[in-house]
N, C-alpha and C positions, 0 to 999 in steps of 0.2 A: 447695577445695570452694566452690560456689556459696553465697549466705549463703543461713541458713534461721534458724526459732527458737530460742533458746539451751535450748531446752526438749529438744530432740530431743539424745538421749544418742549419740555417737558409739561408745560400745562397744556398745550394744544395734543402733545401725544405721552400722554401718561403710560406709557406701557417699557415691558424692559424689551431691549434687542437683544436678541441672540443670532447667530449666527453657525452656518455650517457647511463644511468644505462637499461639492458637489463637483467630479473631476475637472480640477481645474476653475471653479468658479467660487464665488463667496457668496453666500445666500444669506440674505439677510430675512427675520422673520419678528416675528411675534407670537407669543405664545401664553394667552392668560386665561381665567377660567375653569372651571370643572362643569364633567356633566357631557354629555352627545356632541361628538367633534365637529367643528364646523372648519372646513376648511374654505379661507376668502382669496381670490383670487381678481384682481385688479386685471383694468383695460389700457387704454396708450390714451395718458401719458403721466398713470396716474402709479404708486407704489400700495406699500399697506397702508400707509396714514390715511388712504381713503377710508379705510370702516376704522377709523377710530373711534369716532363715535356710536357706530353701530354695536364695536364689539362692549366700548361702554354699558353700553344699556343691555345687553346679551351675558356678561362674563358672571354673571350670577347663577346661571341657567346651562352654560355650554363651554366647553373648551371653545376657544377661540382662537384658531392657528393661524396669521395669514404673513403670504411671502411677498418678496417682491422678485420678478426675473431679473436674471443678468442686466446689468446695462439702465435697471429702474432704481429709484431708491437710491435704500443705500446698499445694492451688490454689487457685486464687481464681473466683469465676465473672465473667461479665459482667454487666450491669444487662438484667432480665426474665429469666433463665435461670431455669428451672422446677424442675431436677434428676431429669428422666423418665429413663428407660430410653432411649428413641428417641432423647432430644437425647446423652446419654450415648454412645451405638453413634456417630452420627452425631462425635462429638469424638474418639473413637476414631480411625475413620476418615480423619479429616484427621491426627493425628495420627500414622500408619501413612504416610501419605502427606506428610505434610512430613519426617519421620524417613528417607523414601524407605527404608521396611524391605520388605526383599523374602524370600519362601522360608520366613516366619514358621509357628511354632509357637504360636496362642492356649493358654494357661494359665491356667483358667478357672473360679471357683468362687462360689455363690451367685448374686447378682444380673448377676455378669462371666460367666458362661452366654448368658444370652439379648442384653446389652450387644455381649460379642464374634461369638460365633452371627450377628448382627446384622450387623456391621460388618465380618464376613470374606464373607458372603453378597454384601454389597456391592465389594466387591474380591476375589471366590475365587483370581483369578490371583498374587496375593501370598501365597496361603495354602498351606504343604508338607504340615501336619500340623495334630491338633487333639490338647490335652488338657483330658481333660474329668474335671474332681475333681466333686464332689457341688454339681449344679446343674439345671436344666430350660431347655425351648427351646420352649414350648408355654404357649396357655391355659391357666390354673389352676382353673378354674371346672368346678362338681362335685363338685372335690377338697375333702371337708370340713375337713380338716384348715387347708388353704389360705385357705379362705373365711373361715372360725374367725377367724386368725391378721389374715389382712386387715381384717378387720371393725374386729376389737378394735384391734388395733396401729395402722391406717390411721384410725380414728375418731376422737373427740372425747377419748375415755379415756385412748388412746394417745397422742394427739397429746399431751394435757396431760403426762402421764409423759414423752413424749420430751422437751417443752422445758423442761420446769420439773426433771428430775430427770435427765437424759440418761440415758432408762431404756433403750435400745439400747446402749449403753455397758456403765452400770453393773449391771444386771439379764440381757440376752443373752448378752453376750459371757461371761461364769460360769457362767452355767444352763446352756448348750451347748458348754462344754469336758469332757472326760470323763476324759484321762488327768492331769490337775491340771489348776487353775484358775490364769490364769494371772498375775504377780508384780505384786505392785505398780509395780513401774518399768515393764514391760510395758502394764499396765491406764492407765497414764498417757498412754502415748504415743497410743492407743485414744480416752482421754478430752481430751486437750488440743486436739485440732482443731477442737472443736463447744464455745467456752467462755462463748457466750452462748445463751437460750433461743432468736433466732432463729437463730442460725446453728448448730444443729439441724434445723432444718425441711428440711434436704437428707436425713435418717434418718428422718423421718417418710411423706417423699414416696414412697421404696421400700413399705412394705408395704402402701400406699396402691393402687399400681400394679401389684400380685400381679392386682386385680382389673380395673381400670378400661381397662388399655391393651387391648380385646381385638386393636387395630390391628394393635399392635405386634409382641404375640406371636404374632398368627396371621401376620405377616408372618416374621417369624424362623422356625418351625414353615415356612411353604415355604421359606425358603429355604436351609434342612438339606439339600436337595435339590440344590442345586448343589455341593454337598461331600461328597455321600454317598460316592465314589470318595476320600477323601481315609484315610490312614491317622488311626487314632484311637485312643489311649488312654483307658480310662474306669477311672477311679480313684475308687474313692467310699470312704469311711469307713463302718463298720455299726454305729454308733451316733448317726448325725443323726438327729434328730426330725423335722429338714424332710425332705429328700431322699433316699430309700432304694433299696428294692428295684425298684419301679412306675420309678421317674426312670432306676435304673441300666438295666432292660431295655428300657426306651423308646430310649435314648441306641444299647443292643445292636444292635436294630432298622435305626436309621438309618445306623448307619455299618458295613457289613459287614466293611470291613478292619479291626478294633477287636482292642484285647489290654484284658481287664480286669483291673484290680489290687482287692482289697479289703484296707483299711486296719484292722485290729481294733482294738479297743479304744478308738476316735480318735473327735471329738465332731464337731462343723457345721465348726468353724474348724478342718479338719483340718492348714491349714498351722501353726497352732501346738502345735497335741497332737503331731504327728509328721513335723517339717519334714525330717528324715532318708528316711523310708521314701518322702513324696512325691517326695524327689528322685532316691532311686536307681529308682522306678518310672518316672520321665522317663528316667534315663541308659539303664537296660535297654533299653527301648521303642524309643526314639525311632528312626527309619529310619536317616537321617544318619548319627549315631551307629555303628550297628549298620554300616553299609554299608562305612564308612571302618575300621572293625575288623576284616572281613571282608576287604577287598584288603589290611590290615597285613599277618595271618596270609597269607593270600595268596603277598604277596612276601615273606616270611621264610626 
C-alpha cells in the first residue's frame, strides 16, 4: 500500500491508497475491482472512506475509483486553492482524464451531485451512466430550508463552530445518521482529516457555496442537458433533512431513462446508514451489469 497516516485503520478501510499529482495538488484515491467503472465521489465533510463499505460489497462486480478533493481526506491542496465546487468539478475532471477512465458511472451524493454533474457535463463522451443518491444540480435560492442552512453554517456562527469545534464533523455527521450513529473508530476517521482550526475552512467553504456560486450551479443546471439521454439511477434515502422529495423528482425530470430506488429508514450519509442496500441498488440497475447477464442466460 502507498503510505498514508498511521491513523487510518486498515480494517475499517481495507483498500490500498494511491495517489496522483494534479497541478499542484495530491489527490489521494482508491482504486479496486474490475468490471464497469464506477467513479465515487463524496460530499462535505466526508472523503472516500465514505463507500468503503459500499465499494466492499461492489468490487467483485465493478471497478471502484473514488477520490477525495483537495483539502478532504487525505489530499493535499496547492497554495491559493479556494475549496469551491467549480475548482473541485474542475479537479475531478483532470483527474477522470489523467486516470484515462473511460464508460464511467459518477456515484454521487451531497456536495459530489453538482461537483460531478459538473465535471461529466464537461466530458459527457466519458460518461455511460449516472448514479444519483441524495444530492441537487441547481440554484439553491428560494429554497428556505437551503438559505436557512447556508446563512447560519456559511456565516460567521458557523464558521466559528466549524473551526474552533469541527462542528461539521462532530455535530452533522450524528444529527443526520438515522439508522445508528455512527462508532467511534468511524467518527475518527470523519474527524482526523480537518485537525487544525484552519485546515477546516475547506467544511466551512461548502455551505457557504449552497448560496454564492449562482455561476456554477446555474452552469451544471445546463448542463444536465447534455446527459439527459444517459441511463440514470436515482437513489435517495427518505429521511435526509437536506434532499428529499422536490430534489428526487427534479433529478425524475431530467433524466427520462432513470430507475428510482428509495432507501427507508437511511439518514443524509446514506452510504453509512445502508452501505448494503446502495450497492445492490447499483448491482441491479446498472445497464452493463444487466446487459452481460442477459447474453449469460442468453448462451446458456
Amino acid at each position: 500500500m502507498a503510505p498514508r497516516p498511521d491513523w487510518v485503520d486498515p480494517e475499517l478501510f481495507p483498500l490500498e491508497s494511491r495517489y496522483v499529482e494534479l497541478d499542484g495538488a495530491r489527490v489521494h484515491y482508491v482504486d479496486d475491482g474490475s468490471g464497469p467503472t464506477l467513479l465515487m465521489l463524496h460530499g462535505n465533510p466526508t472523503w472516500s472512506f465514505l463507500y468503503g463499505d459500499v465499494i466492499g460489497a461492489l468490487r467483485d462486480r465493478f471497478r471502484c475509483v473514488a477520490l477525495d478533493y483537495p483539502g478532504f481526506g487525505l489530499s493535499t491542496a496547492r497554495p491559493g486553492y479556494e475549496f469551491t465546487p467549480a475548482e473541485h468539478a474542475e479537479v475531478v475532471r483532470r483527474f477522470v482524464e489523467e486516470l484515462a477512465l473511460e464508460g464511467i458511472t459518477p456515484v454521487m451524493q451531497d456536495w459530489g451531485g453538482p461537483i460531478g454533474l459538473g465535471a461529466a457535463a464537461r466530458s459527457p463522451n466519458r460518461v455511460r451512466a449516472l448514479a444519483i443518491l441524495n444530492t441537487f444540480a441547481w440554484p439553491m435560492n428560494g429554497n428556505r430550508a437551503a438559505e436557512g442552512f447556508s446563512r447560519f453554517m456559511g456565516g460567521p456562527i458557523g464558521g466559528f463552530a466549524i473551526r474552533r469545534l469541527n462542528a461539521f464533523v462532530n455535530v452533522i455527521i450524528p444529527a443526520a445518521s438515522q439508522r445508528a450513529r455512527p462508532p467511534r473508530r468511524v467518527m475518527e476517521h470523519y474527524r482526523r482529516p480537518f485537525p487544525s482550526p484552519a485546515g477546516r475552512e475547506p467544511t466551512h467553504v461548502f455551505p457557504r457555496e449552497i448560496l454564492a456560486p449562482r455561476g456554477f450551479l446555474a452552469e451544471v443546471e445546463q448542463g444536465l442537458k447534455q446527459l439527459r439521454d444517459r441511463p440514470a439511477l436515482i437513489c435517495f434515502p427518505d429521511k435526509d433533512p437536506a434532499f428529499g422529495e422536490a430534489e428526487r423528482e427534479r433529478f425524475e425530470l431530467a433524466f427520462p431513462n432513470h430507475q428510482t430506488t428509495i432507501v427507508e429508514r437511511a439518514g443524509h450519509y446514506v452510504q453509512e446508514d445502508a452501505p448494503e442496500e446502495v450497492a445492490a441498488a447499483i448491482a441491479a440497475w446498472h445497464p452493463d451489469l444487466r446487459a452481460a447477464q442477459a447474453a449469460a442466460r442468453g448462451s446458456a
